[in-house]
N, C-alpha and C positions, 0 to 999 in steps of 0.2 A: 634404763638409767642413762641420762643425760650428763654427761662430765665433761664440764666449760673449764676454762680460768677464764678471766675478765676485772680491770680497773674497775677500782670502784670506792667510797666510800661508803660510812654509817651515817644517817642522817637522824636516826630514831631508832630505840628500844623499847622491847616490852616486855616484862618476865613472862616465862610460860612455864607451865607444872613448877614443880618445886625447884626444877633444876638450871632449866634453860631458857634462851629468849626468844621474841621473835626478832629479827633486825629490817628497818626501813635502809636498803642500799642505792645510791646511785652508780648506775655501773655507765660503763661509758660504749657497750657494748648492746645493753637492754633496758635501757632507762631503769624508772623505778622500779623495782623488786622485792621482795617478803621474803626473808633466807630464815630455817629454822638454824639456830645455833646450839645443838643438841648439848646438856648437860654443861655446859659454860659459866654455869655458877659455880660449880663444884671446884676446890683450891687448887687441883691438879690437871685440872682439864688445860688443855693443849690451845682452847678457843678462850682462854678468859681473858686471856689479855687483847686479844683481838675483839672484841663481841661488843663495843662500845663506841657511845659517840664519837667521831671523828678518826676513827680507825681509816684508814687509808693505803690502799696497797693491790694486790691481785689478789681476787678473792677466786680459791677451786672451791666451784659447786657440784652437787647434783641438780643440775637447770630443771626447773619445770616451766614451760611458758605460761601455764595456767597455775596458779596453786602456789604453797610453799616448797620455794627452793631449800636443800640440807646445805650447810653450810662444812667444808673437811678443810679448810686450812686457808691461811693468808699471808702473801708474802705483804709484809709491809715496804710502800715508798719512802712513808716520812711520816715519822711519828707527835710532828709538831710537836717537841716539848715546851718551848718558850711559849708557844699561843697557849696549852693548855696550864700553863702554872702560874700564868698570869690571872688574877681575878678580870681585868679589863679586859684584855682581851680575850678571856671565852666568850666572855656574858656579849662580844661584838659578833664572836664566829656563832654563838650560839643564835644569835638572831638571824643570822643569814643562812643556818641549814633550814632555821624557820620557815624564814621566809623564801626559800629554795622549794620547798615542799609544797608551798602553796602556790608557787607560781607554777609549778609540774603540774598542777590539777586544770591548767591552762592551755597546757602545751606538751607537745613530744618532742621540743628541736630538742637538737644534737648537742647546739652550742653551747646550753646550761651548763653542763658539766665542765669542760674546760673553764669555765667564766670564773665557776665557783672553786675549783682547783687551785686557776692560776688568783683568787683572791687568797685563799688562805696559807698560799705560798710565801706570799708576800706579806701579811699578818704576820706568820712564823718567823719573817726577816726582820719585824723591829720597825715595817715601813708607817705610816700614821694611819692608825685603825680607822676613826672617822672619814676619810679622805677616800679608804679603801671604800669604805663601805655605804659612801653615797656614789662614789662609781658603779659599784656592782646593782643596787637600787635604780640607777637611770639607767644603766644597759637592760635590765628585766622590765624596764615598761615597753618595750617591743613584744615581748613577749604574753604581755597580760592585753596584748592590743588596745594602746593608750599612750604608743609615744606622742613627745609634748614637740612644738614646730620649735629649734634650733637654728633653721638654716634663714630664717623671715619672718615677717610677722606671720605672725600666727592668728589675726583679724583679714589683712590685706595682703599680704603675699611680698608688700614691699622688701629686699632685700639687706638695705640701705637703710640709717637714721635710727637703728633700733636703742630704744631706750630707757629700756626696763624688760624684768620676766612677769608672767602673773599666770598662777594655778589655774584660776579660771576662768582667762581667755585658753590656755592652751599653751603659753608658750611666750616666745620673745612677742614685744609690743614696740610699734616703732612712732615715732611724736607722732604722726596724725592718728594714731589711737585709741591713743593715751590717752586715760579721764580720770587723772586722780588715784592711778594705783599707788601703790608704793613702790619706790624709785631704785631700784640692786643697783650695786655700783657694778663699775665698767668690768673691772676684775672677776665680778662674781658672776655676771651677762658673760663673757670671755670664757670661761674657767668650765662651766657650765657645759657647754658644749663641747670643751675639751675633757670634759670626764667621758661625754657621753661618745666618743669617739675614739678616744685612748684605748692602743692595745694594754690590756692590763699587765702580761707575763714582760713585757718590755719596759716596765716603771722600774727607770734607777734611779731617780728622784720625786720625793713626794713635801715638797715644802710647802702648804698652803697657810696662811696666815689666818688667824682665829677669826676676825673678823669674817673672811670669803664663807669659811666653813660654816658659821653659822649662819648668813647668809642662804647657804646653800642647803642646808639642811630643814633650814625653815620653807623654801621652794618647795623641795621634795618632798618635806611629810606633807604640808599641805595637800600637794597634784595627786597623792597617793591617798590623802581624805578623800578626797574629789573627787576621784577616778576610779579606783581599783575595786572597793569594796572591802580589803582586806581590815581585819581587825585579830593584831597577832601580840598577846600578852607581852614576848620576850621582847618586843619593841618600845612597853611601857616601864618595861623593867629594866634596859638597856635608858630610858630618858630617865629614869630615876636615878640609876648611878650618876650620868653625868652632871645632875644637880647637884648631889652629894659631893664629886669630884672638882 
């Protein structure tokens, strides 16, 4: 018997036998992980309030590097209650352990985890959910190897004259490129490459103006049609609130 503590989140549940669950954990220690949470449904078990999405904290296991880990106890960091009692913003965190999960089927950095930490940090502080969460979305296309050109065109390499984004050139376009895309404004060109650079855990202001966002948003889902492959329900379900909203 293997007995760890280790950081880590809930990314995913699933019941097992009558009692218990299995839990998807990002640990910061051993990437993604399977922990049994033995009897955690039960009203007295010591794991129920622990054994759920977004649970957060030091998780002591029985480590298996192969197999299901046992899950004995959690210190929690931070229980995020303002992100979760909000409707909006779960349905925002919920699509990002989503989409956290599928970009791990990519990759084993390190850096995931902090990304995703210091975003739901800052969710839980009230900062603009949207804003967060097209940050967090362009810092993971490094990750799914598909970052888009930021620093030039993204055609000719020019540095200079850039004058629009477009999903499928790749990236900024500068006027000799240009054939008729459509036009981002300067803010949203600017802004763009400042998410995708921005240390997240250091935003003490997040003022973006609806216009840039959606802007920026329409960039992103696009290059993410385009590029990645991914097709993740809580992200249709996440554009459906905001219609409704």
């Amino acid at each position: 018997m293997n007995l760890v503590k280790t950081e880590g989140i809930v990314l995913g549940e699933t019941n097992y036998s009558e009692s218990s669950k299995i839990l998807k954990v990002l640990t910061k220690d051993y990437g993604m992980i399977s922990i049994l949470s033995k009897g955690c449904r039960n009203i007295k078990s010591k794991l129920r309030g622990v054994s759920s999405i977004f649970s957060y904290g030091d998780f002591h296991l029985s480590y298996k590097e192969k197999g299901l880990s046992t899950l004995l106890g959690v210190d929690i960091r931070n229980s995020f209650l303002k992100l979760q009692c909000d409707i909006e913003r779960i349905t925002y965190a919920s699509y990002l352990l989503d989409l956290t999960e599928q970009v791990l089927k990519h990759t084993e950095s390190e850096e995931i985890y902090p990304l995703l930490i210091a975003t739901l940090v800052k969710m839980n502080e009230e900062y603009n959910l949207e804003a967060l969460t097209k940050i967090l979305e362009l810092k993971y296309l490094d990750f799914l190897g598909i970052r888009p050109v930021l620093d030039c065109c993204s055609v000719c390499g020019n540095q200079t004259q850039i004058v629009t984004l477009n999903a499928h050139a790749g990236g900024y376009l500068c006027k000799d490129c240009y054939h008729n895309e459509k036009i981002y404004s300067d803010r949203t060109i600017k802004l763009v490459r400042m998410f995708y650079y921005v240390d997240i855990s250091k935003i003490k202001k997040l003022d973006i103006k609806e216009e840039s966002l959606k802007e920026l948003n329409e960039f992103i889902n696009e290059y993410y049609d385009q590029y990645s492959g991914l097709y993740l329900r809580s992200r249709n379900f996440l554009e459906s609130i905001n219609k409704i909203g």
